[in-house]
N, C-alpha and C positions, 0 to 999 in steps of 0.2 A: 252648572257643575257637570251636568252630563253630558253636556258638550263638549267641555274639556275633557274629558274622561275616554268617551271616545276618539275625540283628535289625537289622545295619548297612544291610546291603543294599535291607532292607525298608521300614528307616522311610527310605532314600533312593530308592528307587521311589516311596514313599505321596509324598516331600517333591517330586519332580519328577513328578506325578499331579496335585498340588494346584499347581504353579506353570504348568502347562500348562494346567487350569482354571481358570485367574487370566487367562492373558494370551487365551483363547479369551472371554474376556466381551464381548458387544459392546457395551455400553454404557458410554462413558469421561467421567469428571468431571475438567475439570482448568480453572487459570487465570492470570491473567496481572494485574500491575500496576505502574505505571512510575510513580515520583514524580520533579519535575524542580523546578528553581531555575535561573532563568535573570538574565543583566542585558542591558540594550540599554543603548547607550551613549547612544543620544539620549533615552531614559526617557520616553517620552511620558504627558504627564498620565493616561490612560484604562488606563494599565496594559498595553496590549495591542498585540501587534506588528504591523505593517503587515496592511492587511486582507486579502492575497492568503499572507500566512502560515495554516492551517489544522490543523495540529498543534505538539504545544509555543508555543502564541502569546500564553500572558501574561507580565507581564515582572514583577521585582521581589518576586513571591513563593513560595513552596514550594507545588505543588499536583499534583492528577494528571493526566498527561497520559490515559492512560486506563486502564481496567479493567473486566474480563470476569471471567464466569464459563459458562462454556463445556460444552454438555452434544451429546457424538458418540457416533449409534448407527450401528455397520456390522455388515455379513453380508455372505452373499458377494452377495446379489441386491440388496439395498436399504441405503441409507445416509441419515442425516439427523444437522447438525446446528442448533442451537439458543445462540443468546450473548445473554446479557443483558449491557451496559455502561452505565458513567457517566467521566466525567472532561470536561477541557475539549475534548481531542479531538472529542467527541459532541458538543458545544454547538456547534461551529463547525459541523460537516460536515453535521450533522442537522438542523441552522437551517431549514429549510424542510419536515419533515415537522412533524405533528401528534401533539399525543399520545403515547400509550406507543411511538409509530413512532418516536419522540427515541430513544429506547433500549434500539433492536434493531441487534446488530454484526450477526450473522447467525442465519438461520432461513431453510433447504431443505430439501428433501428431493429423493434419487436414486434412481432405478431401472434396473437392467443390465436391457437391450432384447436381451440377444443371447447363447446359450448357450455357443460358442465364441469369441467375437470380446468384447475388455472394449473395450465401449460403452453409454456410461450417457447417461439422460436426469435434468438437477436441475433442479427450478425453485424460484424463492423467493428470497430477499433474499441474494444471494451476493456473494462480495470480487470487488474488480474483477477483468478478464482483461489491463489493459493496466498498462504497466511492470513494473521492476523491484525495486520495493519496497512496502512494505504498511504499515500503520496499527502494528502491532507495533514494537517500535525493536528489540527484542532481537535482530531478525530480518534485519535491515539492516544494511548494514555503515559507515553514517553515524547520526549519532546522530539529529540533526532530517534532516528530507525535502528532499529536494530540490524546485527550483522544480516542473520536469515532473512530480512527482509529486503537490505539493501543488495543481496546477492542474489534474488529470485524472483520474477518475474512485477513490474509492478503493472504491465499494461501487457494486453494481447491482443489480436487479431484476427478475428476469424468468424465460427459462426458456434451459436451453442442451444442446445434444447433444454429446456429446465422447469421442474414440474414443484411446485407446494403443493402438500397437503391442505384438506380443508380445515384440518386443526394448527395448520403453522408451526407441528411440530418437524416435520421432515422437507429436507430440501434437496432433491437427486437434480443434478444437468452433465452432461456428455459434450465435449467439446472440439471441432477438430479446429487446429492453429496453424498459421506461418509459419509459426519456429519460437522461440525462446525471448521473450520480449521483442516482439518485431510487429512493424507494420508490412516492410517490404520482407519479403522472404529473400536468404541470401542468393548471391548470383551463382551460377552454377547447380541449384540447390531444388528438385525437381519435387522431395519428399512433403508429406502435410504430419504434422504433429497433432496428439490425440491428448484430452485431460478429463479430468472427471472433479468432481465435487459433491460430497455428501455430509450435511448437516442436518444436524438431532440436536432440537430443543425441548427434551425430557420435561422441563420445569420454566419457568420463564430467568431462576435462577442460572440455570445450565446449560449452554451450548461446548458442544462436542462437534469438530469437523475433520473431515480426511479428504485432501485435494491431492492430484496428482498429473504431472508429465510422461510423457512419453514420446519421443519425436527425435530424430537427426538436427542438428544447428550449422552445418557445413555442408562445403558442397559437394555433391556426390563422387567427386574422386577423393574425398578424403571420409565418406559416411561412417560418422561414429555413433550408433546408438545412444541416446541419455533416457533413462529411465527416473525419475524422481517423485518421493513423495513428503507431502507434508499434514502435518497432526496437529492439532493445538484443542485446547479447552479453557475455557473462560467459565467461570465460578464466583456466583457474587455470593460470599462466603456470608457475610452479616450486610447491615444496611448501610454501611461505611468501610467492609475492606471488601476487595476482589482479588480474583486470583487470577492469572494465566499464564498457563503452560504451552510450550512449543516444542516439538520436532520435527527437523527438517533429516530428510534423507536421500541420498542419489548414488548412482554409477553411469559410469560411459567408458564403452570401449576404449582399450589401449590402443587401438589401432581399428581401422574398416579392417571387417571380418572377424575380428579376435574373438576368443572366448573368454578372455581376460576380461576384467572392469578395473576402472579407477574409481575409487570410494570416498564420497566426503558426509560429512555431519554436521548438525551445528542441531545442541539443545537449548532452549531460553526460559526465564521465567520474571513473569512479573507481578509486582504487589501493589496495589495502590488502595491509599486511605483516603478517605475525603470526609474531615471532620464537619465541613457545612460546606451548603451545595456549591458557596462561589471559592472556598479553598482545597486544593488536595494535592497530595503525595504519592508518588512513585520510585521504585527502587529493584531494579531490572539487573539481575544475573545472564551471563550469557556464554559459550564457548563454540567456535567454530574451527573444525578440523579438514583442510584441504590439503592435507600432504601432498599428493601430486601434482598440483595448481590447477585441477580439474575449472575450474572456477574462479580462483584469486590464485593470480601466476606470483611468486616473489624470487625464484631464481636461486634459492637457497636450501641447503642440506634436509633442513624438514617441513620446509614448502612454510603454508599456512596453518598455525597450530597458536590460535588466539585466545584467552579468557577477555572477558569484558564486564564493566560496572558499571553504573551508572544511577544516580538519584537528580529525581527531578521535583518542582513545584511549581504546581501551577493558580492561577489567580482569576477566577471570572470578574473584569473588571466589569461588562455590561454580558448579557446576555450571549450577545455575536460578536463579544472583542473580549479575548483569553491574553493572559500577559504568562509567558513561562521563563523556567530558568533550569538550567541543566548542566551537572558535571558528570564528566565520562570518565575511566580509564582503559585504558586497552594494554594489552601486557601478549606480548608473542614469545615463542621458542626461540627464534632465532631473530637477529637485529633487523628488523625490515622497515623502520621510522624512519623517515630522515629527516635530517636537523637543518638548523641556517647556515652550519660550518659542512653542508654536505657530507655529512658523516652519518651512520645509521644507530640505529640503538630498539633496546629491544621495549621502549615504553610508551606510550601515545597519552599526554594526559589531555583534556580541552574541556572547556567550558562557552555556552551558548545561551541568550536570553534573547525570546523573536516574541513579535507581538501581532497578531491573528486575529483578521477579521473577516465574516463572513454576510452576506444580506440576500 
C-alpha cells in the first residue's frame, strides 16, 4: 500500500515537472482563422463593399476574412513575435505595400531596458496603439469593425518604448512611425511620425485610454500635417453587461504650410450582454463625420456624414471556435451606396455570419 502510494506521488511530481516545463517554453505556435458569408442588400456588381469598408468587405460569397499563423518568443529580457497571413483582410489594408510586405500581420522584436522597472523597448511591424478593437473579430465584441476602426490605423511600423506599472494599473509608450498604417514609408516622403498611448486601469472593472498621431502621410512636396487623437473606455458595468465608449478626433492641413485644418469625427458606443458565458449580445451606435474627405473621399456636396447600427450575436460553440451573426445599417447625408443598377442611394443595409477559430 505504501508502495503504491508513493508511486502515486511520484509519477504526480514527475507529471507536474513535466507540465511546468511545458508551460516555462518560450517559444509559442498558435493561430487563428475566421471564414465569413455576408449579403449587402444593394449587391453591387463588383462584389465588394463600399471602399471605406476594409475588413469583412466582399459580399455574396463564403471566403476568409483573415488568417495567421503566429510564431511568440518571450523570456524575461527579450520578446519577439512573427505572423505570417492571407485572407481578404490583408488585400484591403496591405494594398499599398509591396511584395511579401502584403503578408506580414506582424514581426517585432522587444527588449526590457531596465532591471527593476518593466519597460521594454519593440520595434518592427506592430498592431496599432489606437482604439478599441483589432483585425482579430474573435476579439471584439462586434462582429465587423466599426467605422473608427476601419478608418484608423490597424498596423504600424516603427519603434516604441512602453513602461507598466508594478500595479498594472498604468500604461505610458511614446512611439515614432513610417506614416499612417504603413510598413513602407511613402516615396517621396522623408518625415517619421510620432504617437503616444496612455492607459489607466483604476479598477480591473475600468479601462480608460487616450492614443494619438501625429506625423505627415505624403510626400514632401505635398507635406500636410495630421494630428489625431483617439478616447475610449470600457466599463464592465455588472457581471453580464459592459459598456464602451469611443472618440475619435483629427485635422490635416488644407494644404503644405496652411494654417487652415480639415476636421473629422467619428463618436461610437457599444453594449454588450452575455447572459451565460458561451451566449452574448452586442448593439453598437456609431456616427462619422468626414465632410471634406480628409479620410473617406465620396466626391459629394457633404462629403462623408454617416450614422451606423448595428446588433450582433455571438455563440461559443467550443472554447476556440465562436459562431457570430451580425446586421448592420449605415444611412449617409448624401447618396454615396451603390446598387447593382449603378445607381447610388443614401442606405447600406448588410448582414454577416463568420465562424472563428483560434488554437
Amino acid at each position: 500500500m505504501k508502495t503504491t502510494i508513493k508511486l502515486a506521488f511520484s509519477m504526480l511530481g514527475l507529471s507536474t515537472m513535466l507540465f511546468a516545463q511545458e508551460e516555462s517554453k518560450p517559444l509559442r505556435i498558435s493561430g487563428y482563422a475566421e471564414i465569413y458569408y455576408q449579403f449587402d442588400a444593394n449587391n453591387p456588381k463588383n462584389n465588394s463593399r463600399p471602399s471605406f469598408i476594409y475588413s469583412h468587405n466582399r459580399n455574396n460569397e463564403v471566403n476568409l476574412n483573415l488568417g495567421f499563423i503566429k510564431a511568440n518568443y518571450e523570456t524575461e529580457k527579450v520578446r519577439a513575435n512573427l505572423s505570417l497571413a492571407t485572407g481578404t483582410y490583408m488585400n484591403a489594408n496591405y494594398s499599398a505595400e509591396s511584395g511579401v510586405l502584403k503578408n506580414i500581420y506582424e514581426a517585432n522584436v522587444g527588449v526590457k531596458v531596465s532591471k527593476s522597472k518593466n519597460l521594454w523597448i519593440d520595434a518592427g511591424i506592430l498592431p496599432s496603439h489606437i482604439g478599441f478593437e483589432s483585425a482579430v473579430s474573435k476579439d471584439c465584441w462586434a462582429l465587423t469593425r466599426s467605422l473608427q476602426a476601419e478608418n484608423s490605423p490597424y498596423f504600424e511600423t516603427g519603434a516604441k518604448i512602453s513602461y507598466t506599472s508594478n500595479s498594472g494599473k498604468w500604461f505610458l509608450s511614446g512611439l515614432v512611425l513610417n506614416g499612417w498604417q504603413r510598413i513602407q514609408r511613402v516615396d517621396g516622403n522623408s518625415t517619421v511620425a510620432f504617437g503616444h498611448q496612455l492607459t489607466y486601469k483604476p479598477t480591473e472593472k475600468i479601462t480608460l485610454n487616450s492614443s494619438s498621431f501625429i506625423g505627415n502621410d505624403k510626400p514632401d512636396s505635398l507635406r500636410q500635417m495630421r494630428y489625431f487623437h483617439n478616447l475610449y473606455g470600457i466599463f464592465q458595468l455588472t457581471d453580464k453587461l459592459a459598456l464602451t465608449t469611443g472618440f475619435d478626433i483629427g485635422a490635416e492641413q488644407k494644404a503644405k504650410g496652411s494654417e487652415q485644418y480639415n476636421i473629422w469625427y467619428s463618436p461610437a458606443i457599444i453594449a454588450k450582454y452575455s447572459p451565460t458565458e458561451k451566449l452574448s449580445f452586442a448593439v453598437r451606435g456609431e456616427y462619422y463625420n468626414d465632410k471634406k474627405g480628409v479620410i473617406i473621399t465620396t466626391g459629394t456636396d457633404n462629403g462623408f456624414q454617416t450614422f451606423g447600427y448595428s446588433v450582433n450575436a455571438d455563440y461559443w460553440i467550443l472554447p476556440n471556435l465562436v459562431w457570430r451573426t451580425e446586421v448592420k445599417n449605415l444611412n449617409s447625408k448624401d447618396q454615396i451606396f451603390l446598387t447593382r443598377d449603378e445607381t447610388f442611394k443614401n442606405n447600406n443595409f448588410s448582414a454577416v455570419t463568420s465562424l472563428a477559430v483560434s488554437f
